[in-house]
C-alpha positions in Angstrom: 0.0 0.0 0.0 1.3 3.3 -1.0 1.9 6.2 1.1 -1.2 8.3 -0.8 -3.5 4.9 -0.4 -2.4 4.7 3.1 -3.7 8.2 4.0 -6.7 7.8 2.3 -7.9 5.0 3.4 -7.0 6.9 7.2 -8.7 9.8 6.5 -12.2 8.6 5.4 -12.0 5.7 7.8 -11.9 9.0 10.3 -14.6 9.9 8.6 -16.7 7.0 9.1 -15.7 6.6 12.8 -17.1 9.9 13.4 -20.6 8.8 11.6 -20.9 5.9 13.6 -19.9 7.5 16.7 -22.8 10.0 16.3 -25.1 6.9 14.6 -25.0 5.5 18.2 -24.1 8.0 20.4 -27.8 7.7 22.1 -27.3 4.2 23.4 -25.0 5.7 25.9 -27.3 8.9 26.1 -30.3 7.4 26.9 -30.9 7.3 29.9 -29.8 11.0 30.5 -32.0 12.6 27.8 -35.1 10.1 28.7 -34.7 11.3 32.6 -33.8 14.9 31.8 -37.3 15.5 29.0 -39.0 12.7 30.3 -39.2 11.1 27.1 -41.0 7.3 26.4 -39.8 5.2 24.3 -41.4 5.9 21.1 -39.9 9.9 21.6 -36.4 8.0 22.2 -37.0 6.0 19.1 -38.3 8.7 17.1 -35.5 11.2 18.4 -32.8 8.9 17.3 -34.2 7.5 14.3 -34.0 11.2 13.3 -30.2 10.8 12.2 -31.2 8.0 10.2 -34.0 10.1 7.6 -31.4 12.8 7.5 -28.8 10.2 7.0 -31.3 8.7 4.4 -32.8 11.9 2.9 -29.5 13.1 1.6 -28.5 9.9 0.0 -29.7 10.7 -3.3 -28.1 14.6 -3.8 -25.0 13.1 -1.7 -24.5 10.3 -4.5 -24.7 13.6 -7.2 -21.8 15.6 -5.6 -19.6 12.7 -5.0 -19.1 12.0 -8.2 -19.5 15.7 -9.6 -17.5 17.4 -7.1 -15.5 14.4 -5.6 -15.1 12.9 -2.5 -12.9 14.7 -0.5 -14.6 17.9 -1.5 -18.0 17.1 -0.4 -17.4 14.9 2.5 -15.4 17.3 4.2 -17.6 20.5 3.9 -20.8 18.4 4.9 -19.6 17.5 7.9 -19.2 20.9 9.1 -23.2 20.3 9.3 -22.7 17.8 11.8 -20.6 19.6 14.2 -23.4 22.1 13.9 -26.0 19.8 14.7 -24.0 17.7 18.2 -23.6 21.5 19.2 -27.8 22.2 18.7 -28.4 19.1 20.2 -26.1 19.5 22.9 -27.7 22.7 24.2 -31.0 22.1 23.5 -33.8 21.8 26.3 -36.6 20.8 24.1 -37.3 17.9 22.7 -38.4 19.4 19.0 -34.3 21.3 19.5 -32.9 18.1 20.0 -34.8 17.0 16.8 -33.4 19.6 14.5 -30.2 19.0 15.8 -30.0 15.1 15.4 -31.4 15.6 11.9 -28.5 17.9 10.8 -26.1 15.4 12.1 -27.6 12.6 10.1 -27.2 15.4 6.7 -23.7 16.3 7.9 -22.4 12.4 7.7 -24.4 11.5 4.8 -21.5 11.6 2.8 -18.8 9.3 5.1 -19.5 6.4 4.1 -20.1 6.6 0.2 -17.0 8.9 0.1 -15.1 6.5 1.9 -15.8 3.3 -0.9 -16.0 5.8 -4.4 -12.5 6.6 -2.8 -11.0 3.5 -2.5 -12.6 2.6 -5.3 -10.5 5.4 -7.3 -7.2 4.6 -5.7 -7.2 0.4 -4.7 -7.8 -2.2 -7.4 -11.5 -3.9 -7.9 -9.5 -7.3 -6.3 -8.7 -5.7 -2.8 -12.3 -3.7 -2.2 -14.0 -6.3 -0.3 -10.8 -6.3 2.0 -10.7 -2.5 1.8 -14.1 -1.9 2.8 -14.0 -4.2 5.1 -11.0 -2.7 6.7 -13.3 0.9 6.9 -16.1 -0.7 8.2 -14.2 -2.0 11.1 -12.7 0.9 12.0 -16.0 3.0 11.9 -17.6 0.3 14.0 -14.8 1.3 16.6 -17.4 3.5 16.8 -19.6 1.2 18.2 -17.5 -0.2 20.8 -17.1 3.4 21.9 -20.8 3.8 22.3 -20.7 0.7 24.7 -18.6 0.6 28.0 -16.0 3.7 27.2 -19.0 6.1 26.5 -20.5 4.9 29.9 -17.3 5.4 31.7 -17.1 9.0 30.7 -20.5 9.6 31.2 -19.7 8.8 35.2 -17.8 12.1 35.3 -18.4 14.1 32.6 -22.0 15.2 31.9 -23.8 14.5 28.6 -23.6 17.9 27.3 -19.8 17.9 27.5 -19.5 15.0 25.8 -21.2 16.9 23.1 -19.3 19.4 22.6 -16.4 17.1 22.5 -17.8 15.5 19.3 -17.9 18.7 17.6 -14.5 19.4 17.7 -13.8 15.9 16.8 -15.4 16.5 13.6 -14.2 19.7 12.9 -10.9 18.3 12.8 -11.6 15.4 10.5 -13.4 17.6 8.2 -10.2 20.0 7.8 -7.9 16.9 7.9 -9.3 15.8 4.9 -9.8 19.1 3.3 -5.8 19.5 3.3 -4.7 16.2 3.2 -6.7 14.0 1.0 -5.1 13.9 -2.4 -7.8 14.4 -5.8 -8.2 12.0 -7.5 -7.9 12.3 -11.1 -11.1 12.0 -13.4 -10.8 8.9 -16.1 -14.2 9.5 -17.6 -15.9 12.7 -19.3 -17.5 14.6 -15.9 -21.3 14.2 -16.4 -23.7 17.7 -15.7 -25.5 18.0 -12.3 -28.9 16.8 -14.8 -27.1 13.7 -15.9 -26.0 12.5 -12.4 -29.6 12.6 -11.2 -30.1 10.7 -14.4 -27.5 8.1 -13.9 -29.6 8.0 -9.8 -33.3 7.4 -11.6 -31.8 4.5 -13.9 -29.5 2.4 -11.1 -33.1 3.2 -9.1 -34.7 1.1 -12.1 -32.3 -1.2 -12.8 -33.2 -5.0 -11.5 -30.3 -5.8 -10.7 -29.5 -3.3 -8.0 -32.8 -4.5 -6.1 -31.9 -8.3 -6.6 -28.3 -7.7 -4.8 -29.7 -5.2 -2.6 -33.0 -7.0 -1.2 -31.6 -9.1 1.6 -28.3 -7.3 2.7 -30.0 -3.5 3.0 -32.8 -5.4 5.6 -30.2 -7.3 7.4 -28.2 -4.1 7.4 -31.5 -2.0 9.1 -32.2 -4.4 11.7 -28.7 -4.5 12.6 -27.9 -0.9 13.1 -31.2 -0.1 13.7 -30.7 -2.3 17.3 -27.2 -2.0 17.6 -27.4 2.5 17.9 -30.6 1.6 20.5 -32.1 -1.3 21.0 -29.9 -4.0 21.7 -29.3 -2.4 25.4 -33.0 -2.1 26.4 -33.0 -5.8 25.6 -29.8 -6.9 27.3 -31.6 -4.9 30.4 -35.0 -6.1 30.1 -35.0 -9.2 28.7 -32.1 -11.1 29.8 -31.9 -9.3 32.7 -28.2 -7.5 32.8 -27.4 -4.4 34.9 -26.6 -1.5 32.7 -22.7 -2.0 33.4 -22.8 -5.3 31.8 -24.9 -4.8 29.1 -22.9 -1.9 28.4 -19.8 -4.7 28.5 -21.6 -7.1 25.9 -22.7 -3.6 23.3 -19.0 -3.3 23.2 -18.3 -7.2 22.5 -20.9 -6.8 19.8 -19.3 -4.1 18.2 -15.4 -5.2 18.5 -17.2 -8.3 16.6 -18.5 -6.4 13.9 -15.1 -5.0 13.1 -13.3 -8.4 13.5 -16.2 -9.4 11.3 -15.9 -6.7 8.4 -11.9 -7.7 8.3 -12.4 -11.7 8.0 -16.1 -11.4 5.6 -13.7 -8.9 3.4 -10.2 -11.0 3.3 -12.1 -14.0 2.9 -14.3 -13.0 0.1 -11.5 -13.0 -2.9 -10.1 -16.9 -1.4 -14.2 -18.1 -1.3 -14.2 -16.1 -4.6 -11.2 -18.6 -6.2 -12.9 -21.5 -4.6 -16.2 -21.1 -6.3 -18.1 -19.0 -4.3 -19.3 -15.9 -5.6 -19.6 -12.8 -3.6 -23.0 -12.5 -3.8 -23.0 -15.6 -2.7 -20.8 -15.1 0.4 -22.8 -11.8 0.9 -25.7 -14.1 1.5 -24.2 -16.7 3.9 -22.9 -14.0 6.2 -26.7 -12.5 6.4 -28.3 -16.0 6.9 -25.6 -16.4 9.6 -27.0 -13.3 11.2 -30.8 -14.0 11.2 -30.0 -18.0 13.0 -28.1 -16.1 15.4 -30.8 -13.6 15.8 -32.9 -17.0 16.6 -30.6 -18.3 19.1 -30.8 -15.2 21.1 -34.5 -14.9 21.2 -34.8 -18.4 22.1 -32.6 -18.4 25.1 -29.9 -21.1 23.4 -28.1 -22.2 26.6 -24.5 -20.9 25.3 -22.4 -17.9 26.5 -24.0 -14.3 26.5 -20.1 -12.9 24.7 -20.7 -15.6 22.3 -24.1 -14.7 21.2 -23.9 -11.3 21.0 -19.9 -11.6 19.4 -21.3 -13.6 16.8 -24.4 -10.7 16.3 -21.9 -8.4 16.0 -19.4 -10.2 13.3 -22.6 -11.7 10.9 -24.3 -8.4 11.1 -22.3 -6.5 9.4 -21.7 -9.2 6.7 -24.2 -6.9 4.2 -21.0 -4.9 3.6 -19.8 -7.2 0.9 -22.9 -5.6 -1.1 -21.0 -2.3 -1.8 -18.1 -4.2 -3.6 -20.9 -6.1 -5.7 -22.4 -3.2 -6.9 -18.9 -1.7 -7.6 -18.2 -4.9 -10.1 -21.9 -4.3 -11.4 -22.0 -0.5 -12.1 -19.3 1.7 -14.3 -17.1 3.8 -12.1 -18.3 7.0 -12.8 -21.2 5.8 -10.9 -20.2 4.4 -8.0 -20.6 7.5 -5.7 -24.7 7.4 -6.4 -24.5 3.7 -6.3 -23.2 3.7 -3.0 -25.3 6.2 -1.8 -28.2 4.5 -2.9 -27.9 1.3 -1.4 -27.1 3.3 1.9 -30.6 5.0 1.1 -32.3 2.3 1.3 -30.6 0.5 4.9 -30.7 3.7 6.5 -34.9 4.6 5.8 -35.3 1.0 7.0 -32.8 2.1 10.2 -35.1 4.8 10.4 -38.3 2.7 10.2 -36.9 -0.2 11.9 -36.2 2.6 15.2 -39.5 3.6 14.6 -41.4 0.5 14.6 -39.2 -1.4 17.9 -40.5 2.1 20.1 -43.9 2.0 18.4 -44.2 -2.2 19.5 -42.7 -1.6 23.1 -45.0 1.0 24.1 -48.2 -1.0 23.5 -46.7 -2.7 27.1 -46.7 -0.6 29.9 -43.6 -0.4 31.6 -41.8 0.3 34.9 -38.9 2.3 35.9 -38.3 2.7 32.0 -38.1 -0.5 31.5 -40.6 -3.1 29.3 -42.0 -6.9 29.5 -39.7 -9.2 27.6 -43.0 -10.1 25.8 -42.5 -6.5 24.0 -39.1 -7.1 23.1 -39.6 -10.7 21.6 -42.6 -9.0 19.2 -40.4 -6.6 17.8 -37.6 -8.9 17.1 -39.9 -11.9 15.4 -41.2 -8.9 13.3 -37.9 -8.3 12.1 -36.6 -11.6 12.1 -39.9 -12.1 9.7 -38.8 -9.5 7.5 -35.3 -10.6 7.2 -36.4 -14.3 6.1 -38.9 -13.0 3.3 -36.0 -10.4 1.9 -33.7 -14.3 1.7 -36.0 -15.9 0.1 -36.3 -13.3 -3.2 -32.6 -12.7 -2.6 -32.3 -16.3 -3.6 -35.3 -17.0 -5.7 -35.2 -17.6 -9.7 -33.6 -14.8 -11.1 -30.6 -15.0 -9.2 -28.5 -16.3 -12.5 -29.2 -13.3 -14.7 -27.5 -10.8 -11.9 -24.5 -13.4 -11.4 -23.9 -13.2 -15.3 -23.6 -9.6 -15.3 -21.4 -9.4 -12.6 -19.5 -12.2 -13.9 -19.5 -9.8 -17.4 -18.3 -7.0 -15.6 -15.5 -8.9 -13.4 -14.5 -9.7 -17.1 -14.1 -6.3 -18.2 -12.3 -5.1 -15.2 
């Protein structure tokens, strides 16, 4: 890896860090905000789920300027709207405040993680993306190990507020690291108007074969982050019955797994790949992997709480392998809206997934903030439901015609 690849691969894997910190930030909040506004579940799950329609409602102009104005360009300037929004949500003493500002942070870090694969995708060969991605993944899902135990840990002396402010500055920083640092990357391919780009969105938005690799990986992906950012502590709490300290413990196994498990899914793609297996393929195991594990859980499988929630952590972030698909399917003048619309898609089902859990739980009544474990098991066999219909068109007939043009396209690369 060269020097310039090195520091770009850093840079936007800052980038995405600082997404994912903000993605699950209210896990660790939660209890804070609920007590100081007095918020019920469905305000938690609508507050945070915020972030995600932001996230998800910028996807399509996000995709444009990537691949009009570049990555480094657009990333960097956008999330100066994020440091803007953890500093409106940090001061705010509303709850319709703390809205505005958790939308602006989902806009402000629309861009990391599309900029972060169209750039590697200009600057590391179509063979080492899987690994490559992989490798961003798992350092943005550092992120999510932050969120768990460390983010509790500061929260025992520094107050919520604080913590805010520290995340602006955070981003600030990344944002003008990769202003200055970030090399361009040079154009190969006649730069398309602002008319055509939105074009070039409307026909991968029609094209079958985007939906076929998309259909089971962007619902595995919104279950996934939808509980990881929220969720998966009220259950560790409620339902299996963990003191906050603890459950705090396993949110951080579960997300040191995901980035073990965006590494090995990633490295082990191009061996399967030599072997027979095609990514799709692999793409598919790793989310099947997820929903029996999902299964286990709910059904109290008499093994090792780390174990469980370890192995949660490293098959649900298997949907990754889906972004170097569609980089082997599409042209590379596309890839920036390509990106950007398969994130489009997991993030309004993040946002509707959010939704839906707070929605279910608050048909129970609850005590001390706290809900039956009959609530809990609805919303997951809901989602567990939805995640076994996506498989079965993922796999149905049909399947061939989007293996031969990926096969075409591995060809031509």
């Amino acid at each position: 890896m060269s020097s310039t690849q090195l520091r770009v691969f850093l840079l936007f894997a800052a980038g995405y860090f600082v997404s994912y910190l903000f993605r699950g930030v209210n896990l660790g909040f939660a209890p804070f905000i609920t007590h100081d506004l007095g918020l019920s579940a469905a305000d938690l799950g609508v507050l945070t789920s915020l972030y995600f329609l932001g996230f998800a409602g910028a996807q399509i102009p996000a995709g444009v300027l990537l691949d009009h104005f570049g990555a480094r360009r657009a990333t960097s300037v956008t999330l100066l709207f994020a440091a803007v929004g953890i500093c409106v949500f940090g001061s705010a003493h509303s709850l319709g405040t703390m809205m505005v500002g958790r939308l602006l942070i989902g806009v402000g870090v629309s861009l990391c993680l599309g900029a972060a694969f169209k750039a590697l995708a200009q600057h590391f060969e179509a063979a080492r993306l899987p690994l490559m991605n992989g490798l961003v993944m798992a350092i943005g899902g550092f992120g999510g190990v932050v969120v768990g135990s460390p983010l509790t840990w500061v929260l025992t002396f520094a107050n919520w507020r604080t913590v805010c402010v520290g995340l602006g500055i955070l981003t600030v920083v990344v944002a003008l690291a990769q202003w200055t640092l970030v090399p361009e990357a040079g154009q190969t391919h006649r730069q398309a108007s602002i008319g055509e780009q939105f074009k070039g969105t409307l026909d991968i938005l029609r094209s079958a074969a985007f939906w076929k690799i998309a259909s089971f990986p962007v619902v595995t992906q919104g279950v996934f982050y939808a509980m990881q950012s929220l969720w998966v502590g009220a259950w560790l709490r409620d339902v299996q019955g963990f003191a906050t300290p603890q459950a705090a413990a396993l949110v951080s196994v579960l997300g040191f797994a995901m980035m073990a498990g965006c590494v090995v899914f990633g490295g082990a793609a191009r061996t399967l790949e030599r072997r027979g297996i095609s990514l799709r393929g692999f793409c598919g195991i790793g989310g099947a992997l997820y929903v029996v594990t999902q299964l286990l859980i709910m059904f109290n499988a008499p093994l090792p709480a780390a174990l469980l929630w370890a192995a949660y952590g490293m098959f649900g972030g298997s949907g990754i392998l889906s972004y170097a698909v569609m980089a082997r399917r599409f042209p590379a003048q596309m890839i920036g809206r390509v990106n950007t619309t398969l994130t489009l898609l997991i993030f309004l089902l993040i946002f509707g997934f959010q939704i839906g859990v707070g929605a279910v739980l608050s048909h129970w009544p609850s005590s001390a903030g706290h809900y039956p474990a009959a609530a809990h098991l609805t919303a997951w066999g809901v989602l567990v439901a939805l995640q076994i219909f996506s498989g079965i068109w993922y796999v149905m007939p049909g399947r061939a015609l989007v293996q031969a043009a990926q096969t075409h396209a591995e060809q031509e690369a």
